[in-house]
C-alpha positions in Angstrom: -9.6 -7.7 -19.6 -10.7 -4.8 -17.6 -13.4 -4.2 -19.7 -15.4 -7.7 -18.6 -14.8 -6.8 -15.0 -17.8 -5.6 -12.6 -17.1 -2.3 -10.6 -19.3 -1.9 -7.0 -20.6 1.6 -7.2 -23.0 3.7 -5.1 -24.3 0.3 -3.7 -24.6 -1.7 -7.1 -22.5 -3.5 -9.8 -22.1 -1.9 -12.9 -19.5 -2.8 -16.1 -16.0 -1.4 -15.8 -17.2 1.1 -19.1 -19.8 2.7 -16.7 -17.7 3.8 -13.3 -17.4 7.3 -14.2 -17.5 11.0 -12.7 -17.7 14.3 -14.1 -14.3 15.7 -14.5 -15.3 18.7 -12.2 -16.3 17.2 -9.3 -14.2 18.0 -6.9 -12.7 15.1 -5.9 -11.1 14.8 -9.5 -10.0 19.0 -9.1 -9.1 19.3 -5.4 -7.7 15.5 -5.0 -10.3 15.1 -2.1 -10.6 11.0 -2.7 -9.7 8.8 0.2 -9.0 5.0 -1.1 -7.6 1.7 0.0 -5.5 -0.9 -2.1 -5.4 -4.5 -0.6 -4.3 -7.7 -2.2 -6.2 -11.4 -2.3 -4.7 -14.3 -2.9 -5.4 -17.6 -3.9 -4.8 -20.1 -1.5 -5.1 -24.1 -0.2 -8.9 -22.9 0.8 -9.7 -20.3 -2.2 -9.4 -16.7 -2.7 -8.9 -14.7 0.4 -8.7 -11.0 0.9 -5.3 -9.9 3.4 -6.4 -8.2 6.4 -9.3 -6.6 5.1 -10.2 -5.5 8.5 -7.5 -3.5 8.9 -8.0 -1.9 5.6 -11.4 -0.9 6.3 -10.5 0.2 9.3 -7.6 2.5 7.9 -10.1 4.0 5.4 -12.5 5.3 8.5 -9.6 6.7 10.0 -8.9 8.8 6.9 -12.4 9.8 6.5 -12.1 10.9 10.2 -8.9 12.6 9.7 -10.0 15.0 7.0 -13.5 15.2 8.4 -15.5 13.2 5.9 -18.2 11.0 5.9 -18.6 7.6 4.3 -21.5 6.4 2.7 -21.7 2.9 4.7 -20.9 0.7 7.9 -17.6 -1.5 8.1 -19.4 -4.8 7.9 -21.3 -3.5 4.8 -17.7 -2.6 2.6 -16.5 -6.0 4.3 -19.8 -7.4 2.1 -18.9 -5.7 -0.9 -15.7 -5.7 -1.2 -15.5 -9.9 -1.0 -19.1 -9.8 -3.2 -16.6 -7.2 -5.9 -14.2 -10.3 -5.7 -16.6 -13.0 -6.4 -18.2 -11.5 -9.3 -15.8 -10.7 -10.9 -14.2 -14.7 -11.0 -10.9 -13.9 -9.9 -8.2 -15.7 -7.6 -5.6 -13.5 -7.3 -4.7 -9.5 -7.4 -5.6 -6.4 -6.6 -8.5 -4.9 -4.5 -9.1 -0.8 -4.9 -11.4 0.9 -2.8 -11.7 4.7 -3.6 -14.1 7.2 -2.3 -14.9 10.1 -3.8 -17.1 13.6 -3.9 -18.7 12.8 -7.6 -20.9 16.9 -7.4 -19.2 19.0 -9.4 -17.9 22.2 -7.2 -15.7 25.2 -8.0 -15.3 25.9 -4.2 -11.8 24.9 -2.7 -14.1 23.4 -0.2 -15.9 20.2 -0.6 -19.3 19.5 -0.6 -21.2 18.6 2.6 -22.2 15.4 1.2 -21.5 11.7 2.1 -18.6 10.2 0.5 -19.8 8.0 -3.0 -18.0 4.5 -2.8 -16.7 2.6 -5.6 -14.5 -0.5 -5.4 -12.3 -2.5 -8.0 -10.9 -6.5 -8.3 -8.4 -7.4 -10.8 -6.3 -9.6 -11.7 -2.6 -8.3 -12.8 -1.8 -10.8 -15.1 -5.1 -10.9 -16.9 -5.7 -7.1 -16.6 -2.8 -4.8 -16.2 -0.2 -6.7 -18.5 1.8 -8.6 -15.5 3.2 -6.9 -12.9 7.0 -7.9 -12.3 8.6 -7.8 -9.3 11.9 -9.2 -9.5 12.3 -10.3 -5.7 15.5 -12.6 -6.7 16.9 -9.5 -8.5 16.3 -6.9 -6.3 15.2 -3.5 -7.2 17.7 -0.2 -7.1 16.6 2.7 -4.8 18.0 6.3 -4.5 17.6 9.0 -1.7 15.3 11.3 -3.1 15.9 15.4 -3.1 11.8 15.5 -2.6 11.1 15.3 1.5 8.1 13.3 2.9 5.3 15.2 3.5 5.7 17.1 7.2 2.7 15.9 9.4 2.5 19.5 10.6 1.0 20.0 6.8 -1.1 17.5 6.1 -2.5 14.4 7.9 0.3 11.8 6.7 -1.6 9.0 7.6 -4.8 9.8 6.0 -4.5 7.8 2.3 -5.7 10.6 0.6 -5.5 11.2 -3.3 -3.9 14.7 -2.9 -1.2 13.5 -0.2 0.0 10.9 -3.4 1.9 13.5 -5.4 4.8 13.7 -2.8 5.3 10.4 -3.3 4.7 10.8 -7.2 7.3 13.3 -6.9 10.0 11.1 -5.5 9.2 8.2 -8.2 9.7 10.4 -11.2 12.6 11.9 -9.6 14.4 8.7 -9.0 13.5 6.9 -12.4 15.2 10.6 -13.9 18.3 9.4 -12.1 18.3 6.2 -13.2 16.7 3.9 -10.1 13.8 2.0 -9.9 12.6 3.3 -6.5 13.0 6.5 -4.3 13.6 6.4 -0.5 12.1 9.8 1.1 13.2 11.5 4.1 11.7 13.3 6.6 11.8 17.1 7.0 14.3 16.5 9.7 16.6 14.4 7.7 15.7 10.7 8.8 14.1 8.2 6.7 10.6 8.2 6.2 9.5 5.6 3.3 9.3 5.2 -0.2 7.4 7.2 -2.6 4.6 4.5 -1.7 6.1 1.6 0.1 7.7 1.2 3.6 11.7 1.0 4.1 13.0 -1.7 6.0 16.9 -1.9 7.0 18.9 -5.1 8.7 21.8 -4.5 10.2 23.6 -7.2 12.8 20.7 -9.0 12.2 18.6 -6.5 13.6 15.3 -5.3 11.8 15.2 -2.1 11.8 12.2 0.3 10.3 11.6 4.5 10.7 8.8 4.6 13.3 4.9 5.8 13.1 4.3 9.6 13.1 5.8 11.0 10.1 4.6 8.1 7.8 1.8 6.0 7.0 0.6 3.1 9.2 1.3 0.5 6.7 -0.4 -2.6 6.6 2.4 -4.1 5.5 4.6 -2.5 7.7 2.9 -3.6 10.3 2.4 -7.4 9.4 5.9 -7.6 8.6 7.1 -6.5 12.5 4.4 -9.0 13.7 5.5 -12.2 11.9 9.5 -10.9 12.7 8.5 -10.5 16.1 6.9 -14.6 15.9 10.0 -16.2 14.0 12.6 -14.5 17.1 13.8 -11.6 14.9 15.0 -8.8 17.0 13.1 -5.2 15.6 13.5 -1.7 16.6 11.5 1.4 15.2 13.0 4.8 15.8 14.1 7.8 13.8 17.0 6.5 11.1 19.4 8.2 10.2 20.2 7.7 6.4 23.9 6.8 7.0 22.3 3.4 8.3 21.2 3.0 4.5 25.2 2.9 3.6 26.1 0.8 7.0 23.4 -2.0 6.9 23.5 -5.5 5.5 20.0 -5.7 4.1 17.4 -3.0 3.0 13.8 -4.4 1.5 10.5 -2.7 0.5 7.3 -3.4 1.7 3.9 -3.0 0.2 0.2 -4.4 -0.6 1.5 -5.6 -4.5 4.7 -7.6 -3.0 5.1 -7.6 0.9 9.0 -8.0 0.4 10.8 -6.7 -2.4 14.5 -6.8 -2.1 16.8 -3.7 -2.6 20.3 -4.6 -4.1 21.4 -1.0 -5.0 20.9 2.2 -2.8 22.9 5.1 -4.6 26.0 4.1 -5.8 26.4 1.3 -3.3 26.0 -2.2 -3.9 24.7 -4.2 -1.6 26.6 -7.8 -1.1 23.7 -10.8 -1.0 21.0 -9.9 -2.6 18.0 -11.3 -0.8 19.8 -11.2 2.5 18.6 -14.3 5.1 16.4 -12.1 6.8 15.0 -10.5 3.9 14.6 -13.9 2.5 12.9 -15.4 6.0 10.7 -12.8 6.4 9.9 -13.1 2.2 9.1 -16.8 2.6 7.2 -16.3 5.7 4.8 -13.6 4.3 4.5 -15.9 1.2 3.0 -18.7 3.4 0.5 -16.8 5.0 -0.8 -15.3 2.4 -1.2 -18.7 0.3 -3.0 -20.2 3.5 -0.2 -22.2 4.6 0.7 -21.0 7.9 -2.2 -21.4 10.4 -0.9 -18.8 12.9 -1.5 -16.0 10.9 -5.0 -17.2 9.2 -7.5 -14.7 10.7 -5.4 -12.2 7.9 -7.0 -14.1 5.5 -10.7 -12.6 5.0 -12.2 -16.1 2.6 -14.1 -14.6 -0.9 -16.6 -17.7 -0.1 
């Protein structure tokens, strides 16, 4: 229950009951919290943490984006965030780092202060009352009327609390409609992503997925082009027009809870085989590493110890 589980904050361990922040601080009233989500997993050697160097990383690159400061090196949220995992006993699930202003401010601007840093470990099952994702089934997607955030606004790659309501936007609107999942396009009219997941498309057996500049550098994107790229899979990441969402074979989802997550409906069409064989491959593939079983891919896996 979330209520056992131990939260890092501010360089300790408190209960779950005692992570809190004022409601004005501005991080709660401007949106001005960067955060991370990762997965671990449970494999043949114990829990493991996927590619928690490259989810640190990400995290200074949105601090540097928006011109903040966090409160500690990489190697020391490395330390905590496997030390957050180990206390709290758990094999499998979800990792949240979020950092935040906690003074409370009026001002539009925030405070010239270090970020504070908080991380959370939980396990979905035990915690958040299961999480289904019904891979076998597929999941239904429409093309939302919201656009993806223009990265002439904002910085889109910066995971920043504030940039999360386009994609909010684009979930509501779609489950309104009657789908399980919105894909976003781009203020010029190619597809971006999902509200907060990457699109993938196949088509001739070609993997195909929009490229870097108007969307987030997934971590899941990318690990998904590296392991096609090692079993032989042809890829290709350009601007998409979203006709190819009507023309291709396949079209999956990608992101930290399930790193493939099959799409069998976009709109009103159908799509034929739901996995398709590359969706499958790749779904199988991604399933290995992450369980330890693939030795190619194991400096992904970060070991809780």
């Amino acid at each position: 229950m979330l209520e056992d589980r131990m939260v890092y904050l501010r360089g300790d361990f408190v209960p779950w009951s005692e992570a809190k922040v004022h409601l004005m601080s501005h991080s709660v009233g401007r949106g001005s919290a960067i955060f991370e989500v990762l997965s671990f997993h449970n494999t043949l050697r114990g829990p493991a943490v996927f590619r928690l160097d490259e989810h640190v990383e990400r995290l200074f690159t949105s601090a540097l984006l928006l011109g903040m400061e966090l409160p500690m090196s990489r190697d020391s949220f490395h330390r905590a965030v496997l030390e957050t995992v180990r206390r709290n006993g758990v094999k499998e699930g979800f990792i949240k780092i979020i950092c935040f202003y906690s003074q409370v401010a009026f001002s539009i601007f925030p405070p010239r202060e270090k970020l504070d840093a908080s991380i959370f470990a939980v396990d979905p099952g035990q915690d958040l009352k299961g999480m289904a994702f019904p891979f076998d089934k597929g999941t239904t997607a429409c093309v939302s009327r919201w656009r993806k955030l223009d990265p002439e606004t904002v910085p889109v790659e910066a995971k920043a609390a504030a940039n999360y309501l386009n994609g909010i936007m684009a979930k509501e609107d779609a489950r309104k409609r009657g789908f399980e999942e919105a894909i976003m396009l781009d203020t010029q009219g190619f597809i971006a992503e999902g509200g907060t997941e990457s699109v993938f498309l196949v088509k001739d057996g070609r993997l195909m997925t929009p490229s870097i500049g108007t969307v987030l550098k997934s971590i899941s994107r990318k690990s998904v082009l590296e392991v096609a790229k090692v079993m032989g899979i042809e890829t290709l990441e350009g601007r998409l027009r979203p006709e190819l969402l009507f023309a291709s074979e396949e079209v999956f989802f990608s992101g930290t809870p399930i790193k493939v997550l099959a799409v069998r409906q976009v709109e009103e069409r159908v799509l034929e085989k739901v996995p398709g064989p590359v969706t499958k491959k790749l779904s199988e593939a991604m399933n290995n590493i992450v369980s330890g079983k693939d030795d190619r891919f194991k400096a992904w896996l970060f070991p809780v110890g």
